[in-house]
C-alpha positions as CSV (number, residue, x, y, z in Angstrom):
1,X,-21.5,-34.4,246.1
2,X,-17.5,-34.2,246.8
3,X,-16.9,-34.7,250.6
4,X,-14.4,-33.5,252.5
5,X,-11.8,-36.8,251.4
6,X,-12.6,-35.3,247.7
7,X,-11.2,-32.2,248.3
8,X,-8.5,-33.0,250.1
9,X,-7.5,-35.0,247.2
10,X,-7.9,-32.1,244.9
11,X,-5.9,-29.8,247.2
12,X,-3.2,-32.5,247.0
13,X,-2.9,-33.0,243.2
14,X,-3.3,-28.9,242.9
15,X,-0.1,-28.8,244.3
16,X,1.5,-31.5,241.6
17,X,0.3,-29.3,239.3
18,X,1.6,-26.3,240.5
19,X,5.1,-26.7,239.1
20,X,6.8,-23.4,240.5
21,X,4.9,-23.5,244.1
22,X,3.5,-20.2,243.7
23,X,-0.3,-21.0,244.9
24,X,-1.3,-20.8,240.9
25,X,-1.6,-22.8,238.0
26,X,-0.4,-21.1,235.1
27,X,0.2,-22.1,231.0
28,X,4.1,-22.5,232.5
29,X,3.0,-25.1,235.3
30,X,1.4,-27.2,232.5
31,X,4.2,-26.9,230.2
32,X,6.9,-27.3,232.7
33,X,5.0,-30.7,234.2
34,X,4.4,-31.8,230.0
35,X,8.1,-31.4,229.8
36,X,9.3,-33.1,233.0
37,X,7.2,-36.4,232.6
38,X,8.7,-36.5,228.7
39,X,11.9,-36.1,230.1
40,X,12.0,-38.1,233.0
41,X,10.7,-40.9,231.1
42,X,13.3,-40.2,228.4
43,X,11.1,-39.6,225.3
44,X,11.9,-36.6,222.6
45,X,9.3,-34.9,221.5
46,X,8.9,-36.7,218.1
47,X,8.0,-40.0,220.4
48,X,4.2,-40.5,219.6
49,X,3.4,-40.8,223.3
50,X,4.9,-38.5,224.1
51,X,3.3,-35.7,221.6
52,X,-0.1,-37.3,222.3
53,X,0.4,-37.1,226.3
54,X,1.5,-33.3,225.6
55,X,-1.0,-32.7,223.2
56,X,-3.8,-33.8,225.9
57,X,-2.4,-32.4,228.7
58,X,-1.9,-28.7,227.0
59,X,-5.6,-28.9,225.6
60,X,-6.8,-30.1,229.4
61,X,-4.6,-26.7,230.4
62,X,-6.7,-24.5,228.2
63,X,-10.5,-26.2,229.0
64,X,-9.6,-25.9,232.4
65,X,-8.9,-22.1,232.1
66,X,-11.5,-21.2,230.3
67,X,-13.6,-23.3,232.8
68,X,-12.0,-22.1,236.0
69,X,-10.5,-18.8,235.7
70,X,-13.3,-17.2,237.1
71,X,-11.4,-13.7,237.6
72,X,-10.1,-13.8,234.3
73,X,-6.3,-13.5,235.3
74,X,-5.4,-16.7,232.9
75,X,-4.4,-18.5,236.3
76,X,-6.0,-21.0,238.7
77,X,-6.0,-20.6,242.3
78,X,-6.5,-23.6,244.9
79,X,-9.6,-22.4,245.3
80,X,-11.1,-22.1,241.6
81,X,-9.1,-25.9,240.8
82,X,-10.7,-27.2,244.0
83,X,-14.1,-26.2,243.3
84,X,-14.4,-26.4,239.6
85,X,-12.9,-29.9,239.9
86,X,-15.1,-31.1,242.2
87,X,-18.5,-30.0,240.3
88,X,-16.9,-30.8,236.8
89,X,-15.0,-34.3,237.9
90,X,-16.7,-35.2,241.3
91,X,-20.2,-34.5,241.1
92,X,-20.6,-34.9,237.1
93,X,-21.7,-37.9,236.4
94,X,-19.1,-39.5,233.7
95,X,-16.9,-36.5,234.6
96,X,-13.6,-38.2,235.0
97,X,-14.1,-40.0,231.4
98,X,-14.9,-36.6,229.9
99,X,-12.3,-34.7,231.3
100,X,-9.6,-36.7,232.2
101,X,-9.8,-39.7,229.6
102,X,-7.9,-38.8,227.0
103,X,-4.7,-37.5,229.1
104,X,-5.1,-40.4,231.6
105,X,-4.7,-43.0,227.8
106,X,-1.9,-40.9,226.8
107,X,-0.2,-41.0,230.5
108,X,0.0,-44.7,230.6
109,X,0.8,-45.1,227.0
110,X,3.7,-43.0,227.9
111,X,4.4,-45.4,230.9
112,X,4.2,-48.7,229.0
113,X,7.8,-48.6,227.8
114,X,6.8,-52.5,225.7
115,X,3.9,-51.5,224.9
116,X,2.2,-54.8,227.0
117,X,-0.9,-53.3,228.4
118,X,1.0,-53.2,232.1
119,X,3.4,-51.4,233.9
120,X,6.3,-53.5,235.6
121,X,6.9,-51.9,239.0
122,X,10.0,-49.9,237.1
123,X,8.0,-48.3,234.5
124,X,5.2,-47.4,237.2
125,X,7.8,-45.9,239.9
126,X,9.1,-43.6,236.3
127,X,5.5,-42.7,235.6
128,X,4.6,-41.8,239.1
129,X,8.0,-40.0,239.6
130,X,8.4,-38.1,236.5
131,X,5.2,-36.4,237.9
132,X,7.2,-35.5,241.3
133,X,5.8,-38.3,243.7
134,X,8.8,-40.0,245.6
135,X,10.3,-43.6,244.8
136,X,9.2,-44.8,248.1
137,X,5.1,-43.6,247.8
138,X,5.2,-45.1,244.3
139,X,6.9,-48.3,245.6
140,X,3.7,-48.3,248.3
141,X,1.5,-47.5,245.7
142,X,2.3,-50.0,243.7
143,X,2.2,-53.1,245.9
144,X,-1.5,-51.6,247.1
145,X,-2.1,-52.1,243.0
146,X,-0.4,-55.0,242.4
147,X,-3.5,-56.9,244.1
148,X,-1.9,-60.8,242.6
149,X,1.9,-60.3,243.3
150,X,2.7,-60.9,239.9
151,X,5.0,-57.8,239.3
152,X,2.7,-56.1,237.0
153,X,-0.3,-53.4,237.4
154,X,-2.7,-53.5,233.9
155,X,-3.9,-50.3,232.6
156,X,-6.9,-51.2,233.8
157,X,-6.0,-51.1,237.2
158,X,-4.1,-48.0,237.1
159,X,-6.7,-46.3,235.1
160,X,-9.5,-47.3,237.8
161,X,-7.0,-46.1,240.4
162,X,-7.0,-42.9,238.6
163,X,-10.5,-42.4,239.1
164,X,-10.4,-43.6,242.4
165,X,-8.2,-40.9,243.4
166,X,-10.6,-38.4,241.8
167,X,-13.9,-40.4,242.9
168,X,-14.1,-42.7,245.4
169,X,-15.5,-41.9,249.4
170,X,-13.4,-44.5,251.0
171,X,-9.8,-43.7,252.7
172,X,-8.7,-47.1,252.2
173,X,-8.9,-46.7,248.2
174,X,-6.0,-47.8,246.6
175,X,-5.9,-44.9,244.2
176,X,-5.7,-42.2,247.2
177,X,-1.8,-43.9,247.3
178,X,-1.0,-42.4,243.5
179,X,0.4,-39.1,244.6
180,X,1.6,-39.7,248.0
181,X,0.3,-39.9,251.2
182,X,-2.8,-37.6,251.5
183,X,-1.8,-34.6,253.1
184,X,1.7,-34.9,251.8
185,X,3.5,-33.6,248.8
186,X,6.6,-35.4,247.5
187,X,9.8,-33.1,246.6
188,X,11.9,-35.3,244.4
């Protein structure tokens, strides 16, 4: 059952999503935010990671709308991401594998510039910024990941921060860090 920490952290990433700030996510949010992480991270659009991250994230767009839009206005307020997320992701059991596997792969493999299995502290802070969050919150949230000092954060352990962020009850999780401080939304 989400608590109140869960949505909190779903109002907080509804606001990454919504690219233009107008209280909705629309087709144009999700394009606009496919386009700035490929970008920002400086891949065209023939880059394979880059068309598989797009590809994902466009086909998450549509299952979301057809899941959410409950007033049919091809648009997702706060309140239909909130609580559709939270029964779909949060209260699901395997939800966050089902939902958000497949662009959460295609994310990192956009991220791992050497294709290592790990992001260095500079491909992390491009990920995590391409998607709007600050250079200082992913600088914090990256030392919170980078449990062994050794420069490096596996896909493992960004991938279980990831479903931290969506999952976890405790306000001391690492993966709350990913997107700011909660409560907060980064203008970069």
């Amino acid at each position: 059952m989400a608590t109140d920490l869960h949505l909190q952290k779903l109002a907080q990433r509804f606001t990454y999503l919504d690219t233009d700030g107008d209280g909705f996510i629309e087709h144009s949010d999700y394009e606009s935010a496919a386009h700035r992480v490929r970008e920002r991270l400086g891949h065209d659009l023939d880059h394979d990671a880059s068309a598989a991250y797009r590809e994902a994230f466009m086909e998450l767009w549509f299952g979301l709308l057809r899941v959410m839009d409950t007033d049919g206005d091809e648009r997702i307020s706060r309140d239909e991401f909130v609580a559709a997320t939270s029964r779909g992701i949060v209260d699901r059991p395997g939800g966050f594998e089902k939902v958000l596997g497949r662009v959460r792969d295609a994310f990192l493999d956009m991220g791992d510039r050497d294709g290592d299995g790990r992001l260095t502290s500079e491909e992390f802070g491009h990920l995590f910024h391409a998607l709007g969050v600050s250079p200082e919150h992913t600088a914090v949230a990256f030392a919170a990941l980078d449990t062994d000092g050794d420069g490096h954060v596996t896909r493992g352990e960004l991938g279980k921060a990831l479903e931290d962020f969506y999952l976890s009850e405790s306000t001391d999780a690492p993966g709350n860090l990913l997107f700011g401080p909660l409560g907060s939304r980064d203008s970069s």
